[in-house]
C-alpha positions as CSV (number, residue, x, y, z in Angstrom):
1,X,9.7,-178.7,-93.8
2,X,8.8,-175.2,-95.1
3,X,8.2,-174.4,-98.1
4,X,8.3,-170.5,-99.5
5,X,7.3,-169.8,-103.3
6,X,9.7,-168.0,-105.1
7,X,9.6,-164.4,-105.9
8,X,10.0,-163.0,-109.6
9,X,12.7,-160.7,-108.3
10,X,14.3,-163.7,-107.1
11,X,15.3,-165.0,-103.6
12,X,13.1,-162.9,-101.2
13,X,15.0,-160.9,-98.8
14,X,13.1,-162.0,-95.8
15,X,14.4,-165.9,-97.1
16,X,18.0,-164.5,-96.9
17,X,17.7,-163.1,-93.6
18,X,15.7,-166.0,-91.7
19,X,18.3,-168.7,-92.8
20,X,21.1,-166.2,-92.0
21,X,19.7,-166.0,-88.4
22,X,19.0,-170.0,-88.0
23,X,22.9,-170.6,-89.2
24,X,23.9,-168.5,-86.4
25,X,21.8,-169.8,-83.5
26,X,22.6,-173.2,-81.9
27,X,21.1,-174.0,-78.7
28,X,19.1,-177.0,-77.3
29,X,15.6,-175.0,-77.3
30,X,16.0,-173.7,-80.8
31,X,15.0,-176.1,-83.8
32,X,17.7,-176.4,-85.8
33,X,17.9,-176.2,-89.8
34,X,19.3,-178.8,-91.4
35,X,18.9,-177.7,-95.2
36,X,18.2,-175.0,-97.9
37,X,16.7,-176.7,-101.5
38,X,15.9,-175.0,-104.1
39,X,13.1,-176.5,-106.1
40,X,11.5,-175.1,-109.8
41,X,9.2,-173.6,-107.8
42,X,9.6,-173.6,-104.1
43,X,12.4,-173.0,-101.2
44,X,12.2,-175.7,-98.7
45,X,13.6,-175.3,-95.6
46,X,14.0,-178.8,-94.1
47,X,14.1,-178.4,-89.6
48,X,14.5,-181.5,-87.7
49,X,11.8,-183.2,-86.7
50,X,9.6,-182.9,-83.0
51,X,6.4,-184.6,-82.0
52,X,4.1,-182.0,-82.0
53,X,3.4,-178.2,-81.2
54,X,1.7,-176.5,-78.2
55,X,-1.1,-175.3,-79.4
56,X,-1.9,-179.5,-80.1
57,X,-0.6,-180.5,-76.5
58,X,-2.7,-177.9,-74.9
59,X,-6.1,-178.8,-77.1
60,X,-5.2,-182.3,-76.9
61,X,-4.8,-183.3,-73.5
62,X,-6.6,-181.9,-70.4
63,X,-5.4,-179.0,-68.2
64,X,-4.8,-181.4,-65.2
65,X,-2.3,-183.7,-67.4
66,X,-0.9,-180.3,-68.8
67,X,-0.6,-178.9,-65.3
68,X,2.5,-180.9,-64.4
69,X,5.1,-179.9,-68.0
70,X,4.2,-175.8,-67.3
71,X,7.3,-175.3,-65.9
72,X,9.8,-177.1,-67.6
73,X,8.2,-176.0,-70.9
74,X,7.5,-172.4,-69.8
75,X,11.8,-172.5,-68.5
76,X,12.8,-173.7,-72.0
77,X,10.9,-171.3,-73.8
78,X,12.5,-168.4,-71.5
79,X,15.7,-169.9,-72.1
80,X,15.5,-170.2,-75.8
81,X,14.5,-166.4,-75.7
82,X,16.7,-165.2,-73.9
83,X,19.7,-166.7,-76.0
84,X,17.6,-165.4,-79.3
85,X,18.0,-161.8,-77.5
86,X,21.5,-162.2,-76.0
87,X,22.8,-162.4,-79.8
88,X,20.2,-159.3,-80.7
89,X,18.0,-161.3,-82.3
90,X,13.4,-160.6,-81.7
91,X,11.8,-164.2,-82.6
92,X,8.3,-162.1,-83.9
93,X,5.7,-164.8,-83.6
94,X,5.8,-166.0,-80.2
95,X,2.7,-168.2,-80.2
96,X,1.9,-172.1,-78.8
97,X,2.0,-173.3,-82.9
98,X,6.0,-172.0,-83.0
99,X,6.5,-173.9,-79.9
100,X,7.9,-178.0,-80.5
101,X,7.7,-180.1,-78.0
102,X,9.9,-183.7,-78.4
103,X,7.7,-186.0,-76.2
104,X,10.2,-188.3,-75.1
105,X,12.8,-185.7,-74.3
106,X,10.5,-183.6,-73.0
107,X,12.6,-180.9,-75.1
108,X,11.2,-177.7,-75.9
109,X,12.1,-175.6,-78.8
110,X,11.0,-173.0,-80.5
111,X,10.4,-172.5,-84.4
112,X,9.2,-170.6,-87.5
113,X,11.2,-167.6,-87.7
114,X,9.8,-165.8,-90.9
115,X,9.6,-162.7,-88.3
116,X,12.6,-163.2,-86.9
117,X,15.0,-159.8,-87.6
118,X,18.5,-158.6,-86.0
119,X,18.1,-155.4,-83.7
120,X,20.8,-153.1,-82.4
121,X,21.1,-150.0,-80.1
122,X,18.5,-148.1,-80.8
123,X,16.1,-150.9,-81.8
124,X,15.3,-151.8,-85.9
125,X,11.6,-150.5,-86.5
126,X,9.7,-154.0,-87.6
127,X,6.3,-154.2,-89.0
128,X,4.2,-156.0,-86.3
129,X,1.1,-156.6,-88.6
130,X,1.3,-160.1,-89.1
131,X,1.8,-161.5,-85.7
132,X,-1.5,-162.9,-84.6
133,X,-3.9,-161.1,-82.0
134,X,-3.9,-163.0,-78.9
135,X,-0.2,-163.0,-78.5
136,X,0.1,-159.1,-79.5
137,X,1.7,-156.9,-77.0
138,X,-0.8,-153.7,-76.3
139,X,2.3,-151.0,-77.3
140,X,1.6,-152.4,-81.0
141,X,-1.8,-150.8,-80.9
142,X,-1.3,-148.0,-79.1
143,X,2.5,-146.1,-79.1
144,X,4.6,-148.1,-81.2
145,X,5.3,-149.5,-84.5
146,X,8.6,-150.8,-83.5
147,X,9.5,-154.0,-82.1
148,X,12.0,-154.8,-79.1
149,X,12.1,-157.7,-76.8
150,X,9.6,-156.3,-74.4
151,X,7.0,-158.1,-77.4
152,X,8.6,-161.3,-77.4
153,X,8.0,-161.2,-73.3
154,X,4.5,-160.3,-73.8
155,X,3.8,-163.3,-76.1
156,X,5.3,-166.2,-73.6
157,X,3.1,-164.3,-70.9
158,X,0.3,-165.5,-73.2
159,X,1.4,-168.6,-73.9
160,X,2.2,-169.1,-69.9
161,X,-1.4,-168.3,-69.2
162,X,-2.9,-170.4,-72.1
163,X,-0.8,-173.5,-70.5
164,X,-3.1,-173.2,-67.1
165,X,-5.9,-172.1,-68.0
166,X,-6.3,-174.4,-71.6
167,X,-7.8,-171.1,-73.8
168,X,-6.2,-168.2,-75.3
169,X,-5.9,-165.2,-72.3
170,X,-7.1,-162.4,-75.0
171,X,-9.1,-164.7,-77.4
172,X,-9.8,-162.2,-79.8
173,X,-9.3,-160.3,-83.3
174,X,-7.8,-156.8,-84.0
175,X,-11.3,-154.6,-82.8
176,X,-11.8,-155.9,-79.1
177,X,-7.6,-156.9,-78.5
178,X,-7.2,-153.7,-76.2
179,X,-10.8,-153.7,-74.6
180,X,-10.0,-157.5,-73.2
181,X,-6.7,-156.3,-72.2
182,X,-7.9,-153.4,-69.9
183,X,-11.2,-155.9,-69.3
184,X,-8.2,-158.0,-67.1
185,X,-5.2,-155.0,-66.1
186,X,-8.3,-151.6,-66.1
187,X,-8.0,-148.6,-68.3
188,X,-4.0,-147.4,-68.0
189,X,-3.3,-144.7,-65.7
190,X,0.4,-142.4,-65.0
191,X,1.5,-145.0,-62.9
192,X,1.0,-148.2,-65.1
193,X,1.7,-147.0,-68.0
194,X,3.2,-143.0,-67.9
195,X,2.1,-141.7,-70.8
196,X,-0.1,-144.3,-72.8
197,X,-3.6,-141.7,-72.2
198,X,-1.5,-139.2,-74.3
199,X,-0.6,-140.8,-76.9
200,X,-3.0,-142.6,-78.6
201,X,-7.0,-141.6,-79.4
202,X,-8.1,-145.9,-79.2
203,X,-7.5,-145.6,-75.2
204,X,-9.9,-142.8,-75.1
205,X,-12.5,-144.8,-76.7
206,X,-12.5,-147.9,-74.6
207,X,-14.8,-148.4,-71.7
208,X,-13.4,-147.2,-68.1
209,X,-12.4,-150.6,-66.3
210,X,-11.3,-151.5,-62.6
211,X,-8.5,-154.4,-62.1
212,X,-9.7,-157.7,-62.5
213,X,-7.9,-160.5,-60.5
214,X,-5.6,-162.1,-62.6
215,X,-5.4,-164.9,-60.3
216,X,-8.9,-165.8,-61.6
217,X,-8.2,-166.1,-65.0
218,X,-5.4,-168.6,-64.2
219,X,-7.4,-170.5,-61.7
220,X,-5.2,-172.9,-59.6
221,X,-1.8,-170.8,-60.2
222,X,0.3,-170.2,-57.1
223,X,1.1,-167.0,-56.2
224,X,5.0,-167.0,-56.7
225,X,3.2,-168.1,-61.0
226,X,0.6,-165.2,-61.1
227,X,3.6,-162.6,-59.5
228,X,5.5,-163.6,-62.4
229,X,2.8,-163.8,-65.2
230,X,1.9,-160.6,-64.2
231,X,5.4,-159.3,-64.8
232,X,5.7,-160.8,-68.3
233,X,2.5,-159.1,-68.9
234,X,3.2,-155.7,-67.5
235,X,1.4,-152.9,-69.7
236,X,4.3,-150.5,-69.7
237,X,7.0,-152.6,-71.3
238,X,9.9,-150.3,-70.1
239,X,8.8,-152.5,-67.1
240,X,8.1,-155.6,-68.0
241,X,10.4,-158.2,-67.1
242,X,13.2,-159.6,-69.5
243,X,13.4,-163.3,-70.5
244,X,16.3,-163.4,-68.6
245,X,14.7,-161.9,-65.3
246,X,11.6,-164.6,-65.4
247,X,14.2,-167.0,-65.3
248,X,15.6,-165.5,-62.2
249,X,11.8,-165.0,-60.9
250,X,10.4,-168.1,-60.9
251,X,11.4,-170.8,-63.1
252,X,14.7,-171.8,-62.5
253,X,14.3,-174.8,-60.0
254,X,13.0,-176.6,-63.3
255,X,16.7,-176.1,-64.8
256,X,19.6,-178.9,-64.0
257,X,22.6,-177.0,-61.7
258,X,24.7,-177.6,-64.9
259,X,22.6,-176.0,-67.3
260,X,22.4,-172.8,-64.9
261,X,25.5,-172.7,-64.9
262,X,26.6,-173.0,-68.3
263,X,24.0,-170.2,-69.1
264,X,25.5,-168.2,-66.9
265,X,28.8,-168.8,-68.8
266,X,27.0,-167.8,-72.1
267,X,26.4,-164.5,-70.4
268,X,22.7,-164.3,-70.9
269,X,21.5,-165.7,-67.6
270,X,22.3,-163.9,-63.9
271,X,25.5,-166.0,-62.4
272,X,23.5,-166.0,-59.2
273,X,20.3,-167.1,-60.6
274,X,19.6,-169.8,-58.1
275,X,19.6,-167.7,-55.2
276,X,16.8,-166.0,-56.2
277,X,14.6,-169.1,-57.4
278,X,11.1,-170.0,-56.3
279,X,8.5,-172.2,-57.4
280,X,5.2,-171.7,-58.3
């Protein structure tokens, strides 16, 4: 249950659109709102009810006992975004805390949409500001004040690495955010990013940095895992992969035949996602 004060100009607008958007989406890795009150002071909105969070699994419970739910969590977060974009719709605030987990069920789903906003062709500019560091693509910073999916992507990459390793990937606040990202991917150059060293002044101020081995920072990650986490966290996101790509990449052995298929009937997941499956 959520509550949200009221506003002296009455219902807030961001209130309007967030319920909007939860009355449209029904899937199994999207909590669902069951009701809207209206208190003297206070709008509640009342979600059904899951276990626990991510972030409290992963601080919880050792990385070896985690190691074993990565993919079938890190699937149903991938497929939850990829329905949220399929009907034009950014989540915002892609973090482990807006990730519920159902421990019997082993269900995943994914919650707390006071970011969540509508986009269309060409994408609706969205403040970014209040999306938490650690989870912030590196196009916020640098080139763009608008959000698209690319962001969303960015964010599960985080959460994906968090899951193996048991820490944040970039555990840091708004001044060293882009120096721990080129720390781990080096300073960007024309052919990781074409165009990033032109357009902002921060890059020019950050320390010159060589490529550090990803595979390091997610220690005990198979190959076919770190090709894919280094997808989801590709600098330039006209080239990072979609939701719906990672699924095809490396995730989708974790997903019952019938579900593929009835994605695939959704049109949001590749019909022949299976062929192109591996495990990691």
């Amino acid at each position: 249950m959520i509550a949200i004060q009221n506003e002296a100009d009455g219902v807030p607008s961001y209130l309007i659109a967030g319920v909007s958007l939860l009355k449209e989406l029904e899937h199994d890795n999207i909590v669902r709102l069951l009701d809207v009150l209206n208190g003297d002071r206070y709008w509640y909105l009342v979600f059904e009810y899951l276990d626990l969070d991510l972030g409290s699994l992963i601080r919880k419970h050792t990385i070896t006992s985690i190691r074993p739910l990565i993919k079938t969590i890190l699937s149903q977060i991938l497929v939850g975004l990829a329905y949220y974009h399929s009907h034009n719709i950014l989540h915002g605030d892609l973090q482990p805390s807006n990730v519920l987990i159902d421990l019997n069920s082993k269900k995943v789903k994914l919650a707390d949409f006071g970011l969540s906003v509508s986009f269309g062709v060409p994408h609706t500019e969205y403040s970014y500001d209040e999306v938490e560091f650690p989870y912030k693509a590196p196009e916020s910073r640098i080139c763009s004040s608008v959000y698209m999916t690319p962001h969303d992507v960015w964010a599960v990459g985080c959460i994906f690495a968090e899951m193996v390793s048991g820490k944040p990937l970039f555990p840091c606040g708004k001044k060293d955010h882009l120096s721990l990202i080129v720390r781990l991917f080096g300073n960007p150059t024309k052919e990781t990013w074409p165009g990033a060293n032109y357009i902002s002044e921060l890059l020019h101020s950050l320390p010159q940095c060589e490529p550090a081995d990803l595979a390091e920072k997610t220690h005990g990650l198979e190959p076919s895992g770190v090709e894919l986490l280094s997808q989801m966290l590709c600098l330039d996101p006209d080239h990072r992969v979609t939701a719906n790509d990672a699924l095809c990449i490396g995730t989708s052995e974790v997903l019952r035949t019938s579900e593929l298929l009835r994605l695939s009937r959704l049109n949001y997941l590749h019909p022949t996602i299976m062929l192109y499956s591996k495990s990691f």
